[in-house]
N, C-alpha and C positions, 0 to 999 in steps of 0.2 A: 504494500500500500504506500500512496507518496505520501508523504510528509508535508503539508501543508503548510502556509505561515505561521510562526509562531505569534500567538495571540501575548496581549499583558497579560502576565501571571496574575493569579490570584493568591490572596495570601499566604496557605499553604507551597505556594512552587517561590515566593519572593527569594526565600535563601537559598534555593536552586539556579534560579536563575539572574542573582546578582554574585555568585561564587565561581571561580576558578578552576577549573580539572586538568590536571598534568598526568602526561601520558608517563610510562616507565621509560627509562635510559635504552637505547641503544647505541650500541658500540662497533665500529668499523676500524681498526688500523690508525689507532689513536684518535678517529674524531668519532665523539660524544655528541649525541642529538637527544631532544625532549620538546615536546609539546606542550602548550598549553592553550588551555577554549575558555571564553566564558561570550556567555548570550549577551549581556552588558555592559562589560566593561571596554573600551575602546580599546582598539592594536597599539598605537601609541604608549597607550597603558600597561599596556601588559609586555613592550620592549622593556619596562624598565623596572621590572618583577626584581626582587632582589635574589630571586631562583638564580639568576643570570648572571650573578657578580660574585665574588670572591673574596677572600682577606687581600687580595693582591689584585692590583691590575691584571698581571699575566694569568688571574683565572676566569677572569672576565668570559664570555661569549666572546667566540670571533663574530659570530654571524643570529640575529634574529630578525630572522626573516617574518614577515605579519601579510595577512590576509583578512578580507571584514565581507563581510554582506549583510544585507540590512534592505529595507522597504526603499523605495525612491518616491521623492515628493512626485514625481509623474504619476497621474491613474489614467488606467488603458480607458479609450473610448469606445470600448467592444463589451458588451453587457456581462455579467458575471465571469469573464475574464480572469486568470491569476494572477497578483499582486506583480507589479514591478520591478524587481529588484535590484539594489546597489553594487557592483562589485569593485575591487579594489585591490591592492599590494604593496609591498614593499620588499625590494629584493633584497636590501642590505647588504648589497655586493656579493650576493649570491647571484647571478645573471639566471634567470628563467624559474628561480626557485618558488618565487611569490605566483608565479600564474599557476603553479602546479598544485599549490595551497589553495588557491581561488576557486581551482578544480574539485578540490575534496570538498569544500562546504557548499559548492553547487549541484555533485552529487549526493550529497546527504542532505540537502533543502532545510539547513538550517541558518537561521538568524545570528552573528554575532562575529566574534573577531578570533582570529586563531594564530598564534606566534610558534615558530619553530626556534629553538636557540642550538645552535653548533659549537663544540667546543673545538679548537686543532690542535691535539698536540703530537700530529703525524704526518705525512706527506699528503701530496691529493689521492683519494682514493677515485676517483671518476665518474661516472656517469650514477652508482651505486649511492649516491648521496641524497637524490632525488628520492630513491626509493627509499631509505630510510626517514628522510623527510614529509612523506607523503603518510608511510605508515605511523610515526609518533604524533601527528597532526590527526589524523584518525583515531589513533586512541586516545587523543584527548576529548575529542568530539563525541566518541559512542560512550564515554564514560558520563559526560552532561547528559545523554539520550537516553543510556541507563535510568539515569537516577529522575529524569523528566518522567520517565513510564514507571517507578517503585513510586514516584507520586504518586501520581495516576492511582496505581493501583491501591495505595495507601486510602488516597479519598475514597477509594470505589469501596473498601473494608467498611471505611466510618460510616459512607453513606448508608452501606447493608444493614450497620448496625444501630444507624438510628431507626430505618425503616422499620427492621423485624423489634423494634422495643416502641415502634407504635402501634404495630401490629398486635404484639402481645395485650400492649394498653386497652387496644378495643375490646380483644378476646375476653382479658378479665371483667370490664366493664358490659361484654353483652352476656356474660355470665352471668354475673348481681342480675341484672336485668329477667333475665330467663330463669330464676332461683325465684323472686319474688314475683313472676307472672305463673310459675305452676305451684306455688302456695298459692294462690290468688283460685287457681284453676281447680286444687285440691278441697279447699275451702267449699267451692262451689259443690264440690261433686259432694260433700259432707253434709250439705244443708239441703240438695235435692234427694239425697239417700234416707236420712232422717224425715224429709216429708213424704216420702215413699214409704215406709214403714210407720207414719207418724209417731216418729219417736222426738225428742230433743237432739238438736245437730251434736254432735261430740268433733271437737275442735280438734284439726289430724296433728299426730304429733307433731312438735317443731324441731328440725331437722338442724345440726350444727352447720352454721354455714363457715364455708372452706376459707382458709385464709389464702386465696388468689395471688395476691401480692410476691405471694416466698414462691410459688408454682413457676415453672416453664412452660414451654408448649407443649410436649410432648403429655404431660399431666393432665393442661388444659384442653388438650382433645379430647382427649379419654373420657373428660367430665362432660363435656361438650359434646361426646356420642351420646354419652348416658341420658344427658338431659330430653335428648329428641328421642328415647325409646321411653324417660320418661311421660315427655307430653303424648306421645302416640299412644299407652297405658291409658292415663287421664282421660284423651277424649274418645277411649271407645268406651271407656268405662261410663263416662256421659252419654254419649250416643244410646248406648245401653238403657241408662236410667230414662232421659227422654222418652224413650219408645215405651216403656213399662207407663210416663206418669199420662201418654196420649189417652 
């Protein structure tokens, strides 16, 4: 499925998506590469990560190279159309390295800025730089994407669980409900039994009503079967009486 603009977060994703993910080291023949994404924070910004520096000059980054995409103030004139989007670079004297950066956040259809930092402390390895650049830029991206979808899923948790605890809410409450409509119904069946035999009604026992509250669902069915075998009881038991008082 494509991955669509990224929307402003909502409060839940806000520390997802104002935080940093850095990809793990790779290593080539003394040069050191590492990645890092974030959805908000500017490339600019993130050249000057202190991931990137050392107690010394000489352990400085050679090379941080940045790439950004992001929405452009253009909107298409073509009716629900895809958003527009910005692309950008910085080769940082890496010649061609920043378009290949441009390329990974354009195949992964995400929003935000993504910095490669190169360390040298080896000869040039060749053309195998790109690929390593491309790959720790990637995984600083799918680690944001990660952690964008264990949101997701995280809401999708709380949301189930407030659902199913109002769920339960009704259950107990059309319970009460259904406890005091077949007293109501049993009462009935008492006082047309009693002038059916013309005796004095006798008041049916009163039954301990359940404490609902500390119950689950699985409890609450059970009760909730019971209730509807006991009104189907009640009204043949009435049906019954009726026909005798015709």
């Amino acid at each position: 499925m494509s991955r669509k603009r990224t929307r402003a977060p909502s409060p839940p994703f806000e520390d997802i998506y104002s935080s940093i993910f850095r990809s793990g080291e790779v290593e080539e023949r003394g040069s050191t590469f590492v990645g890092v994404f974030s959805a908000s924070v500017p490339a600019k910004q993130l050249q000057k990560l202190p991931d990137f520096k050392g107690p010394r000059v000489a352990d400085y980054a050679n090379h941080k190279i940045a790439a950004w995409r992001k929405p452009s103030r253009q909107r298409s004139i073509v009716p629900n159309a895809p958003p527009i989007m910005e692309t950008g670079h910085d080769d940082d004297g890496e010649q061609w390295a920043g378009k290949r950066l441009e390329k990974v956040l354009n195949d992964l259809e995400v929003e935000g800025s993504v910095v490669v930092a190169r360390w040298m402390k080896g000869g040039n390895i060749g053309p195998v730089r790109f690929t390593h650049m491309e790959t720790v830029a990637k995984q600083a991206v799918q680690k944001f994407l990660d952690a964008v979808e264990e949101g997701k899923q995280s809401e999708a948790r709380k949301r189930k669980k407030v659902e199913e605890e109002a769920a339960l809410h009704r259950l107990r409450n059309r319970l009460r409900a259904r406890d005091q409509n077949i007293a109501t119904m049993r009462q009935l069946l008492a006082d047309k039994t009693a002038f059916l035999a013309d005796t004095d009604p006798v008041p049916p026992t009163p039954s301990k009503t359940p404490d609902y509250d500390t119950m689950e669902k699985p409890a609450l069915d059970r009760i909730n079967k019971a209730r509807d075998a006991s009104v189907t009881f009640i009204l043949a038991k009435l049906e019954d009486v009726d026909k005798k008082l015709e």
